[in-house]
C-alpha positions in Angstrom: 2.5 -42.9 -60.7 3.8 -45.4 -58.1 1.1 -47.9 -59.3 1.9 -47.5 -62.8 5.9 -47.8 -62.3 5.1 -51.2 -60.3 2.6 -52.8 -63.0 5.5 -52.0 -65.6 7.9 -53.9 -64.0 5.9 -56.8 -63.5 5.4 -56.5 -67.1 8.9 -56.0 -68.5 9.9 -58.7 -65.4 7.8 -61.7 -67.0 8.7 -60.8 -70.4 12.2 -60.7 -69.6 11.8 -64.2 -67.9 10.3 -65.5 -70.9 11.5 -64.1 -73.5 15.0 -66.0 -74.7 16.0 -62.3 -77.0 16.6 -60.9 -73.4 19.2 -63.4 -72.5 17.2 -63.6 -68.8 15.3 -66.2 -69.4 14.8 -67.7 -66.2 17.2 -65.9 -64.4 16.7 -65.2 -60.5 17.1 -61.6 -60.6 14.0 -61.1 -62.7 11.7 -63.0 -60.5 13.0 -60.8 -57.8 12.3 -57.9 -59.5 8.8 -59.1 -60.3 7.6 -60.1 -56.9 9.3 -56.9 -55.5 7.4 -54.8 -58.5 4.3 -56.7 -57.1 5.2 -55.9 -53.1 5.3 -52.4 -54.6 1.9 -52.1 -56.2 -0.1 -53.6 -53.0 2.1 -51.0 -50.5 1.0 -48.2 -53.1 -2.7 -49.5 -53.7 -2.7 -49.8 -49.6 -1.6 -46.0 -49.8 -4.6 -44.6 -52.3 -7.0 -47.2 -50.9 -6.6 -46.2 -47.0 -6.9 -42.9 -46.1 -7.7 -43.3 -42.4 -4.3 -44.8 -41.7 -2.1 -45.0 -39.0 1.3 -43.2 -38.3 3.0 -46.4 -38.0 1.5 -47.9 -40.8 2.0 -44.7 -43.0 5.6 -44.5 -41.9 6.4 -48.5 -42.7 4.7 -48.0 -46.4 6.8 -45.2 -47.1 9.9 -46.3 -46.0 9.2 -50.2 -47.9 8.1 -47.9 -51.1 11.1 -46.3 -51.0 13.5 -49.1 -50.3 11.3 -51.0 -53.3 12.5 -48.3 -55.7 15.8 -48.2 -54.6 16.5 -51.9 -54.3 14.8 -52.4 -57.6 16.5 -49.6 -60.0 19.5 -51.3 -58.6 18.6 -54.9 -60.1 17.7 -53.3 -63.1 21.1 -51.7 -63.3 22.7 -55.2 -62.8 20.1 -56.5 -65.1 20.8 -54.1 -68.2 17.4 -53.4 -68.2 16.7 -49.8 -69.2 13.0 -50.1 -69.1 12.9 -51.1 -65.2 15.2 -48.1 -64.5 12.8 -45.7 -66.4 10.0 -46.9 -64.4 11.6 -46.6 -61.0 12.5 -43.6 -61.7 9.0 -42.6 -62.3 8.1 -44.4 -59.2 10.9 -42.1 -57.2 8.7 -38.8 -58.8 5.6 -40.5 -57.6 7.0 -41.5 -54.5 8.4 -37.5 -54.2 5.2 -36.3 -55.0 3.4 -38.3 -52.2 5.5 -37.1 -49.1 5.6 -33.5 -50.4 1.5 -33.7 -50.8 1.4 -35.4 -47.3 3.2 -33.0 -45.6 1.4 -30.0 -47.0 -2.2 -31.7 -46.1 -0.7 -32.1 -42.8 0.9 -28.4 -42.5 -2.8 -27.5 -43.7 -4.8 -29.1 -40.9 -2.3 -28.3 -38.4 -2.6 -24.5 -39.7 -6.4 -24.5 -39.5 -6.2 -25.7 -35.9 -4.7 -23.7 -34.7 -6.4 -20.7 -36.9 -9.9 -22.0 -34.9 -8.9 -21.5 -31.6 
């Protein structure tokens, strides 16, 4: 879900740059947003990619991910573009989704640890 959010608002980032109807043409904030949608999709990639992964590194993605959609649903706001909100906010499910799963797979292994000895 994270991966699709991000490729979205690359998309609707470079269309908004381009497109003079959006009245962003060129703007700043939409270049921002597309490198940041970018930042977002090779953090998330990194995530389904690399499952032998260390704490730190697991932690750092998470948190950046995290701050991504936050930081970007805000510039969206500011940039009255609906379509970037949406898609953050499907990022934030993913996003939910992940650290939930994680934490079960981890309350799993740590269960059948201890179940062996």
């Amino acid at each position: 879900m994270i991966i699709l959010a991000s490729l979205i608002v690359m998309a609707i980032s470079v269309y908004d740059y381009y497109s003079p109807e959006t009245g962003l043409i060129g703007t700043g904030g939409v270049e921002t947003t597309a490198v940041a949608g970018l930042l977002m999709l090779l953090a998330s990639l990194t995530l389904a990619l690399k499952p032998n992964r260390g704490r730190f590194l697991q932690g750092f993605l998470i948190v950046s991910i995290l701050l991504d959609i936050l930081l970007s649903s805000v510039a969206g706001y500011f940039l009255e573009s609906p379509v970037i909100m949406a898609a953050e906010a499907v990022a934030l499910i993913g996003w939910l989704v992940n650290v939930i799963g994680d934490a079960a797979d981890r309350s799993i292994e740590t269960d059948e640890v201890e179940d062996e000895d």
